[in-house]
N, C-alpha and C positions, 0 to 999 in steps of 0.2 A: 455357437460360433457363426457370425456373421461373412458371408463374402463383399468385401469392398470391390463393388463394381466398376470404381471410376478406374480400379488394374488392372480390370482382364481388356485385355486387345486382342482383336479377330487376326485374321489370317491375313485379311486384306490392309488391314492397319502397319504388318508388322511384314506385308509385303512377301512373304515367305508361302510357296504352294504347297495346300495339304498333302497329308502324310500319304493318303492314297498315291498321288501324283509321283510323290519320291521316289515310291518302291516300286512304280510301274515304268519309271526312267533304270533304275536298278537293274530288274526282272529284264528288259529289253536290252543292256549294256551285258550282261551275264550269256542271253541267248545268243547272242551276236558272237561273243567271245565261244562257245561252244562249235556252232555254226562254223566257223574261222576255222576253227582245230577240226573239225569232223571233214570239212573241206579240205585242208593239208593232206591229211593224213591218207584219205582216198586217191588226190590229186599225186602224192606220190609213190602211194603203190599201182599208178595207173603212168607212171611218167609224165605227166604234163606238169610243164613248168610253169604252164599259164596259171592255169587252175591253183600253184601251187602259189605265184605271185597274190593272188586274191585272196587263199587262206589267211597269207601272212599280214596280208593290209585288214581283213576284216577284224583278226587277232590284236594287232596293236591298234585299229581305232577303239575297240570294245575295250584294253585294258587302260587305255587312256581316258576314255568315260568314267571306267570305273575307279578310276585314281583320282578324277577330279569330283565325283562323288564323294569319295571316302575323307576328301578334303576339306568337303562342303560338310560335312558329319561330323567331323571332328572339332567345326568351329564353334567358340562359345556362342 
């Protein structure tokens, strides 16, 4: 069995960053959302509201990364 060459298209053809690249956008949208929660959660057995504002924005930018990720994933 032969490969017909003139179908395989590279990465750069088809525009789309290798797989390394994904899961290291992934890996950092996941730490972020952790980071966010490990921050709340100190921030408020420490009372500060500041602290606790910045959990909650690092939490929902990290899950909104990670939604439009899973989006970009699911596409054909």
């Amino acid at each position: 069995m032969e490969t017909d060459k003139q179908k395989i298209k590279t990465l750069d053809e088809t525009d789309e960053p290798p797989p390394m690249d994904q899961v290291e956008e992934r890996v950092e949208a996941e730490m972020k959302l952790i980071q966010g929660k490990a921050k709340e959660e100190i921030a408020t057995s420490l009372n500060n509201k500041e602290l606790i504002r910045e959990g909650r924005k690092m939490k929902k930018d990290a899950e909104g990364k990670l939604k439009q990720l899973r989006e970009e994933d699911s596409k054909p």
